[in-house]
C-alpha positions as CSV (number, residue, x, y, z in Angstrom):
1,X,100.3,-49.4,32.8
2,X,100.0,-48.4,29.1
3,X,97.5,-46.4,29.6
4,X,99.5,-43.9,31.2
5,X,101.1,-42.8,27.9
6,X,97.4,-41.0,27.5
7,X,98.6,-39.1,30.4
8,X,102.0,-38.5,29.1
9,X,100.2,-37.1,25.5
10,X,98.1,-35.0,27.5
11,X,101.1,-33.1,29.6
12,X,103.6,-32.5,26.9
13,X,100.2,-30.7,24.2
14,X,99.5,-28.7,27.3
15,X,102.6,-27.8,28.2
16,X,104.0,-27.4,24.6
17,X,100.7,-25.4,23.6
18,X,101.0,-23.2,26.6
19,X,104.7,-22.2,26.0
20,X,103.8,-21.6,22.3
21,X,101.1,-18.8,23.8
22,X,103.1,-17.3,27.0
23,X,106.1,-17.2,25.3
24,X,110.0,-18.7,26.6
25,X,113.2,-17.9,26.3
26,X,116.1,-20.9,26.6
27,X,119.2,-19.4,25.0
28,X,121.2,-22.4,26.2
29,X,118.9,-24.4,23.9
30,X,118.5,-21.1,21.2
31,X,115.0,-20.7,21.9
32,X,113.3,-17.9,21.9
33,X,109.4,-17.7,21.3
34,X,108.2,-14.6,22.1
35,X,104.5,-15.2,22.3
36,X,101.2,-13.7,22.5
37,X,101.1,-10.5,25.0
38,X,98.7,-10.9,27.5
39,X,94.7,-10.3,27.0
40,X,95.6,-10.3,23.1
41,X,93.3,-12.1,20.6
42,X,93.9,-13.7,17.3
43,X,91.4,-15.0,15.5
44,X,91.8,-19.0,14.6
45,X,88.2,-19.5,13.1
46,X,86.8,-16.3,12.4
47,X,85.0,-14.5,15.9
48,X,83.6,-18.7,16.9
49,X,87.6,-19.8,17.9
50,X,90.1,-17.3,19.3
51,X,93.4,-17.5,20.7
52,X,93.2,-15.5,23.5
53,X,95.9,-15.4,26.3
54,X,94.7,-15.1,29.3
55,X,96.7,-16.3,33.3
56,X,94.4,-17.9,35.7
57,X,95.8,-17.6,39.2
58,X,92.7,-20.1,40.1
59,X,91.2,-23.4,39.0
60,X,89.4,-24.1,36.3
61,X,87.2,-21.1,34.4
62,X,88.7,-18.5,36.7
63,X,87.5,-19.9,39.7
64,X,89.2,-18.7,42.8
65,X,89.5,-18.8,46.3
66,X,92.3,-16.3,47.4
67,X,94.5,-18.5,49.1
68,X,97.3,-18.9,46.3
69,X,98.9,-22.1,47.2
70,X,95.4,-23.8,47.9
71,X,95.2,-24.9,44.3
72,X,98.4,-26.2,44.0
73,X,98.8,-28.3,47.3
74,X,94.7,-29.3,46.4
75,X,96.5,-30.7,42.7
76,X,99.3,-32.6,44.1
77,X,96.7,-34.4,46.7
78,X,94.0,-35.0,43.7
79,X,96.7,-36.1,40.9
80,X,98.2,-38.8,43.6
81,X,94.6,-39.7,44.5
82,X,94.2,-40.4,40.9
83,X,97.0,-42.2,40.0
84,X,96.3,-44.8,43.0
85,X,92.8,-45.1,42.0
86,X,94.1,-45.9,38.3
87,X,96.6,-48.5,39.8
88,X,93.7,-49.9,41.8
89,X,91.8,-50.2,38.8
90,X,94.2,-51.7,36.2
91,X,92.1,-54.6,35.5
92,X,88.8,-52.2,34.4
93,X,87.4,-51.9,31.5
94,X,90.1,-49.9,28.9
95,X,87.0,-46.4,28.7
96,X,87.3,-46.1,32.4
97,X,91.4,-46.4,32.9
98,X,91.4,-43.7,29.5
99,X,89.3,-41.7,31.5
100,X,91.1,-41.8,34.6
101,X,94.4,-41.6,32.6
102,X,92.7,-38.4,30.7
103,X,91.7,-36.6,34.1
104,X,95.4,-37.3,35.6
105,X,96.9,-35.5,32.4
106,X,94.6,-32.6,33.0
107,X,95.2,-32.5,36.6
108,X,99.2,-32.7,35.9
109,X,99.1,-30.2,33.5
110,X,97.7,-27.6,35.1
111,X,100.0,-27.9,38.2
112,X,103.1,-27.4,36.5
113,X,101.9,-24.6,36.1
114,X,101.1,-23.7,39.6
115,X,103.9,-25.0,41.2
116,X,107.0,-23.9,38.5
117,X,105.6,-20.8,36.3
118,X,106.0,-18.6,39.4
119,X,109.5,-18.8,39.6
120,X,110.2,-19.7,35.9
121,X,108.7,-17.0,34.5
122,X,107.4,-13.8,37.4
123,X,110.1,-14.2,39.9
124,X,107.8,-15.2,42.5
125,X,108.1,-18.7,44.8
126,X,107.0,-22.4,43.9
127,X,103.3,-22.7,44.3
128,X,102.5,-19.3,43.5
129,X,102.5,-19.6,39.4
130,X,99.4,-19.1,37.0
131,X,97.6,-21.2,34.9
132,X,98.1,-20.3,31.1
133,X,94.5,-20.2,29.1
134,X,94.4,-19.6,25.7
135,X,91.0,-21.5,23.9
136,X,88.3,-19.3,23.7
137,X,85.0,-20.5,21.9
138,X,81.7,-18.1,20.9
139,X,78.9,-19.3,24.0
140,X,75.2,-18.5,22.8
141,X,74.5,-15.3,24.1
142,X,72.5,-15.5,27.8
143,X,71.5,-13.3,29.9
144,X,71.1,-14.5,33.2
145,X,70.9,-11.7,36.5
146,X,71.8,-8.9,34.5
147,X,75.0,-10.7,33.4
148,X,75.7,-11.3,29.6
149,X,77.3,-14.4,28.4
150,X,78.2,-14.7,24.9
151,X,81.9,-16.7,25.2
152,X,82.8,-20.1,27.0
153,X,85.1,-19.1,29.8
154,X,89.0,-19.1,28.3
155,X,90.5,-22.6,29.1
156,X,93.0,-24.9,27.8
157,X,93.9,-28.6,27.1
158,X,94.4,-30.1,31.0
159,X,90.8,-27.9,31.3
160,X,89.5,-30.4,28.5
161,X,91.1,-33.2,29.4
162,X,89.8,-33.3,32.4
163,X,86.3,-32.0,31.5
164,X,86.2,-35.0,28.9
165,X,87.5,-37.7,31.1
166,X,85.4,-36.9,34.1
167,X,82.3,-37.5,31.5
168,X,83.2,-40.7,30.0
169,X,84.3,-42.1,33.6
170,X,80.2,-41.1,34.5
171,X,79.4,-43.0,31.0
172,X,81.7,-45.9,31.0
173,X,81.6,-46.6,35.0
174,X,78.0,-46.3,35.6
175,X,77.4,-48.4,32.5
176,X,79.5,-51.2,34.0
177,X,77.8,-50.4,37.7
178,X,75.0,-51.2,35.6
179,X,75.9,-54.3,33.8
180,X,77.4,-55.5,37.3
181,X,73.5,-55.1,39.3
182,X,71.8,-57.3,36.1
183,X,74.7,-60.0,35.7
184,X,73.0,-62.5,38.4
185,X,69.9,-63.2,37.1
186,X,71.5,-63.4,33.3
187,X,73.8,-66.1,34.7
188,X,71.0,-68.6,35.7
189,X,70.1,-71.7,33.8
190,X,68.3,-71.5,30.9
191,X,64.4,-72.5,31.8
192,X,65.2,-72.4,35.4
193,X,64.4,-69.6,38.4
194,X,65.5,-69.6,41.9
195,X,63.7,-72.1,43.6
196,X,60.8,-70.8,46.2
197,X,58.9,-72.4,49.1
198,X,55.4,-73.3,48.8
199,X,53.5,-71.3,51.2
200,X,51.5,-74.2,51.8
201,X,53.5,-76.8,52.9
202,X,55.9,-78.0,55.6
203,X,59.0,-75.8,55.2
204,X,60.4,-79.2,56.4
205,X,59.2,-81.5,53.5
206,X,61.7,-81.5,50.8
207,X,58.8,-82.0,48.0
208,X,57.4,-78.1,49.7
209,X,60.2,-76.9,46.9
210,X,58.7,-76.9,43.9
211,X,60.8,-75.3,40.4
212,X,59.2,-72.0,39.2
């Protein structure tokens, strides 16, 4: 499945864009990237776009449950989910495999980090790593319950990638859920409908069907 390579793009930019912010250290390979130190800012487009480096030990937009390993076990079930649902659906339209492809990339992403930045990076075990979250855009300011909000919550590429694919799989899909319900009636001769029983006559007679 080609399409997969859209999954493939969408792991290494997180990954790569995530070890640019965090920061690694390889001296077998002679790198050394030192990073951004954590909570720190830099501007990328004035106050609108930040860099700001922030570790998520939940999913998506801080959200979290407690149980550490929750998020990680809940990825590995989700991202096999979707890769059988993509195999299932090789012979879709190519919007609804890109958005299934996009989602899985997302999903991927953000468990590497889960599973492996524990132990790579804190000295703590597999399943216990944070997410790294870096993009952070100026929200309208609300104020909602007492609470202010004037940024998008801090998120990252497999954030995007999966917020992105999950809308285009509701476009594309239900579009062709769509198409699939009117299809019948645009397949019938031209000048003909379905023929119908005259409520008059003898459901016997074969001259009771009449053309509409």
């Amino acid at each position: 499945m080609k399409v997969l390579f859209v999954t493939l793009f969408v792991v290494i930019a997180d990954q790569v864009t995530k070890l640019l912010i965090r920061g690694v250290q390889i001296p077998a390979l002679g790198i050394d990237l030192h990073g951004m130190a954590l909570y720190s800012s830099v501007p990328v487009i004035g106050n609108f776009l930040r860099f700001t480096y922030i570790e998520n030990p939940g999913m998506a937009f801080g959200i979290d449950f407690g149980w550490k390993s929750f998020f990680a076990i809940f990825s590995i079930i989700a991202s096999i989910a979707i890769f059988v649902y993509l195999y299932k659906v090789r012979n879709e339209s190519a919007p609804v495999r890109f958005s299934l492809a996009l989602i899985l990339g997302g999903a991927i992403g953000n468990l590497i980090d889960r599973v492996f930045y524990g132990p790579l990076f804190d000295g703590t075990a597999l399943f216990h790593g944070r997410v790294v979250d870096f993009i952070d855009f100026k929200f309208f300011d609300i104020h909602l319950f007492g609470y202010n909000f004037s940024r998008f919550p801090v998120f990252n590429i497999a954030d995007a990638s999966v917020t992105i694919g999950v809308v285009m799989l509701l476009i594309f899909h239900g579009r062709r859920l769509h198409e699939a319900e009117v299809q019948p009636a645009a397949d019938l001769p031209s000048g003909e409908s379905q023929v119908s029983p005259d409520p008059d006559g003898d459901p016997r007679d074969p001259d009771t069907f009449t053309k509409g």
